[in-house]
N, C-alpha and C positions, 0 to 999 in steps of 0.2 A: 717226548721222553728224553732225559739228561741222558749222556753219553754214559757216565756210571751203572746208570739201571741198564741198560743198552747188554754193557762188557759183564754184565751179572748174569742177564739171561742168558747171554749166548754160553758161558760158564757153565750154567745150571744142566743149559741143554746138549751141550757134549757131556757131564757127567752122567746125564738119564740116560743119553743115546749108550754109552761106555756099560753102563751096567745094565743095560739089554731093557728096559722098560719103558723107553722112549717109543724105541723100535716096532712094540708089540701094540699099541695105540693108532686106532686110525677114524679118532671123534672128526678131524676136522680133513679138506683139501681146500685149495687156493682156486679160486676160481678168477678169469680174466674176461678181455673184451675184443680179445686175440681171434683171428678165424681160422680155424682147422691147427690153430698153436702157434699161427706165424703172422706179425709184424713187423710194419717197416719203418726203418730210421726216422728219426724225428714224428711220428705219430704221437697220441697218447696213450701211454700204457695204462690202465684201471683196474686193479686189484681188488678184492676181497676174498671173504674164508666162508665157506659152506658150511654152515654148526646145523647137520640134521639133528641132533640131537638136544639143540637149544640150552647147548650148557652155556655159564655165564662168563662169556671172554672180558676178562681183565684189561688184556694191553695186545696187540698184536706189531711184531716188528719185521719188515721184511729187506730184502737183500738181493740185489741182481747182480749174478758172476759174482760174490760176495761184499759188493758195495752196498751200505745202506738206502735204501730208492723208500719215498714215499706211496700212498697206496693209489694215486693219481701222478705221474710223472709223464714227460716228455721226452722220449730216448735222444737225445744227443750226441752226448761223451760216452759214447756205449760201442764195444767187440757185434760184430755183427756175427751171425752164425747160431749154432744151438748153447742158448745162456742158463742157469739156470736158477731159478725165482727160488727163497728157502724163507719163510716164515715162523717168528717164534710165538705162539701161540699162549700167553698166559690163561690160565682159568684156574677156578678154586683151587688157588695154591699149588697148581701145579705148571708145567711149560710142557709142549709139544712140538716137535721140529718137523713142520711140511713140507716138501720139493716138489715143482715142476718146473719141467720144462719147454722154455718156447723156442721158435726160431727169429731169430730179427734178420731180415733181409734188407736190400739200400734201397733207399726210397727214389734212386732215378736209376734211368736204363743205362749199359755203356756206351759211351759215345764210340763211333765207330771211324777208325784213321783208318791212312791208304799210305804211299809209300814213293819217293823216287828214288830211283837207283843213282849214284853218282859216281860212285867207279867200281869195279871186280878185279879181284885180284885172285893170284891161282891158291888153292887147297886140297890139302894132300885126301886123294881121292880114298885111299884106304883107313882113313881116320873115323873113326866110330864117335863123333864128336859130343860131350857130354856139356863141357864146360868151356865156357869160352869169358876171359878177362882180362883186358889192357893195364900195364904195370908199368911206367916209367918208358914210355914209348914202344913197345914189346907187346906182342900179344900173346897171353900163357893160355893153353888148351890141356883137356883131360880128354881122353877117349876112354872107350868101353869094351865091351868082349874080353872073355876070358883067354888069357895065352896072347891078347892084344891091348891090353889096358897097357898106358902112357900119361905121363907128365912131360910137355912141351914148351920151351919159349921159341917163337918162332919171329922171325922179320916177314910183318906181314904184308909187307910190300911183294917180296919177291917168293916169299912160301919158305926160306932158308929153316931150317931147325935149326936154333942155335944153341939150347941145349936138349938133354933129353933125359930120362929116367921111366926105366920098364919097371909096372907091377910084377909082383909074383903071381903066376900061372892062376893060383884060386879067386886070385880079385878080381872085380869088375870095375873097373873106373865109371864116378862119375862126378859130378860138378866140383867146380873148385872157385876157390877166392883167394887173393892178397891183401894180406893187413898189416902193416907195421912189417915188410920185408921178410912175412910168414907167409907160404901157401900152404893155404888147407885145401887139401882133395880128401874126396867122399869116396867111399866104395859103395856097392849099391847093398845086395842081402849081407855081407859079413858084420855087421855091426859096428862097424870099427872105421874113424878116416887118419889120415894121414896131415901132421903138417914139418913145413921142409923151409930148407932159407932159402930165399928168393935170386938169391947172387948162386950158390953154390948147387943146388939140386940137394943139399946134404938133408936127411931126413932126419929132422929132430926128435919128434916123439908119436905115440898113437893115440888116440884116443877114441871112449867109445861111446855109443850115441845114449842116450836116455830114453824117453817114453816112445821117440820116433826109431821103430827097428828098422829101419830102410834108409838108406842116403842117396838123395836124389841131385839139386841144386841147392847152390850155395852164395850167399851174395854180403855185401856188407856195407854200411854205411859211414865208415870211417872211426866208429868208436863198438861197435858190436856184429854180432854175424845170424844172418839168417838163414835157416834149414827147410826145404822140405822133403817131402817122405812119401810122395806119391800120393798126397790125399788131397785134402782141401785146406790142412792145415801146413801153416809156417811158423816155426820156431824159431827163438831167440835164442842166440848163446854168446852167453861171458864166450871174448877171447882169450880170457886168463886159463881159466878152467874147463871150458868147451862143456860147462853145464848149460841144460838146457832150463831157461829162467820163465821163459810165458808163452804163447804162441797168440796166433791169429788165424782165423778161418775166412776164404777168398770166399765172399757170396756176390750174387748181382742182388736183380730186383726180382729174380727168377726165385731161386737156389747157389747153391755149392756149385763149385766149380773143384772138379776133383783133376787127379793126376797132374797137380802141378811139377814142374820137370825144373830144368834151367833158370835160374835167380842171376838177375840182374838190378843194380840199384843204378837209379839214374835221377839226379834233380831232384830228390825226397820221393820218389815212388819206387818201386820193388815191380821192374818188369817182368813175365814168367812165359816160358814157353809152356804148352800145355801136349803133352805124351800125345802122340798118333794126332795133333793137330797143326796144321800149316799158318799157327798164329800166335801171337801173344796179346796176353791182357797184362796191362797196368793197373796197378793195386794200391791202394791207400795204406802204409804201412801201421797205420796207428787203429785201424777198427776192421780190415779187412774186406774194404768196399773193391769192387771190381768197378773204377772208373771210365776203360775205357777198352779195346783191344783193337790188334792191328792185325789186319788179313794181310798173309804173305803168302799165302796157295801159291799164285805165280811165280813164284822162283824157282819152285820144283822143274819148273819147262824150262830155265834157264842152262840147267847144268848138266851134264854128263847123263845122256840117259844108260842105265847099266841094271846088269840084273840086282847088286848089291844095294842099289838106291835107293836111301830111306828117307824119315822124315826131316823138317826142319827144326835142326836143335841145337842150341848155339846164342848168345845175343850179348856184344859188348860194350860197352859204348868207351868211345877214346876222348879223353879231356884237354887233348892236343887238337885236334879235328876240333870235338864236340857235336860228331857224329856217333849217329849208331853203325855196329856191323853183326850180320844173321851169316850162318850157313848151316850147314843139315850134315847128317851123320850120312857118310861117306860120298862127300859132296865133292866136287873138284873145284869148285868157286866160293868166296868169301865176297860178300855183297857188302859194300860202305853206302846207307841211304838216309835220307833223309825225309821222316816219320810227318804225314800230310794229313789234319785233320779234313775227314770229306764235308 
């Protein structure tokens, strides 16, 4: 089918959906080769339409996550997560718009890193640590708690705060990132983050989130910024605008991986600490694959044991070193290691 007949139907078929008679028809569904609805990357996907009714289909046109896909494909270049298949159905001169939806999961396991310690340096024990990013030799920190949320540049040699900025009493701090000598910090429920110049502490302007109501971590690749929001998804956002443009969903070969926390970009991957877990996984920025994670349970026995001790949350990497560094919300140590495939 030419591309013209293609932009006609689908035309047709948001006008019938718009005046309600699209909506009220349900001759055909989409049937697959999917088991329990879910497929893995690079398999083959095998479409067809269920006509109980043995009307006479015309033309049928389909679309995964709205790209044109044929009725036998191989997922590749494809969002891994819940995608959704939409069918336009031609018969005696009419069209019919079908959905379902499947899961694509990655078609290998994660590979599983370990970890050496290479030096510790001190960390202020009372910091509720959310976000952690090295900025022109500086390491900048966000903590959290309300009547305790901070923006910090600190010398992470010796723990010095060199500069500092307190939220107001209703925020909560949480992740932040540097881009072009802007930090952007996240609050967690107000909807709303903060960004400041990076020399001054001066807070520039606010802005507020879109489809994600929660601000969790925050991380960025040098030309755009990525969000998440305590789920399984990560969004993209204009730094101009701080709209949110598309996202990604973190799956293995399992499932979702939800409650992603702390966003770190490192070497084209998107590191994530994961809520109430002693780990991070490495994610594929571009389909949402869960590549790989690193056990860091053991660090928790390294540090200050206290009744306020919580998990590890935190993850920077420095492109002076070209090491990573982790610590945990209300940790007295900052760990510089270096990340050991087992």
């Amino acid at each position: 089918m030419n591309m013209f007949k293609y932009l006609t139907l689908i035309f047709l078929a948001t006008l019938l959906s718009n005046c309600g008679e699209g909506a009220l028809k349900k001759n055909f569904t989409i049937k697959t080769n999917t088991t329990n609805n879910t497929i893995a990357l690079k398999e083959q996907l095998v479409l067809s339409i269920s006509n109980p009714k043995r009307l006479e289909i015309e033309s049928v046109m389909y679309t995964l996550n709205g790209e044109p896909i044929s009725e036998t494909a191989t997922l590749e270049q494809v969002k891994l997560g819940q995608q959704e298949i939409k069918a336009l159905v031609s018969f005696d001169g009419e069209i019919e718009t079908v959905t379902h939806t499947i899961s694509i999961v990655n078609n290998d396991a994660p590979k599983v890193f370990s970890y050496e310690i290479i030096n510790t340096y001190p960390h202020d024990i009372t910091s509720y640590t959310q976000g952690l990013e090295f900025y022109k030799g500086n390491l900048y920190e966000s903590t959290g708690q309300k009547g305790e949320s901070k923006l910090r540049k600190v010398n992470y040699k010796t723990g010095e705060v060199l500069e500092n900025a307190d939220l107001a009493n209703p925020y909560f701090g949480e992740g932040l990132t540097v881009l072009d000598n802007k930090i952007y910090q996240l609050t967690w429920q107000s909807g709303k983050g903060f960004v400041y110049n990076a020399d001054t502490f001066e807070r520039i302007s606010t802005f507020k989130y879109g489809e994600s109501t929660e601000g969790w971590g925050i991380c960025n690749d040098g030309k755009q910024l990525y969000k998440s929001d305590g789920t399984e998804k990560i969004r993209t956002l204009n730094p101009e605008n701080l709209v949110e443009t598309d996202h990604i969903q973190v799956y293995t070969n399992k499932g979702k991986i939800g409650q992603l926390n702390e966003l770190e970009w490192i070497n084209g991957k998107i590191y994530a600490n994961i809520y109430q877990k002693n780990g991070v996984v490495i994610i594929n920025p571009k389909n949402g694959a869960t590549e790989a994670v690193i056990d860091f349970s053991p660090l928790k026995k390294e540090v200050t044991q206290h009744k306020g001790l919580d998990v590890l949350n935190g993850i920077a990497y420095n492109p002076q070193t070209q090491t990573i560094f982790v610590t945990g919300k209300r940790w007295d140590k900052l760990f510089e290691v270096k990340v050991i495939e087992k």
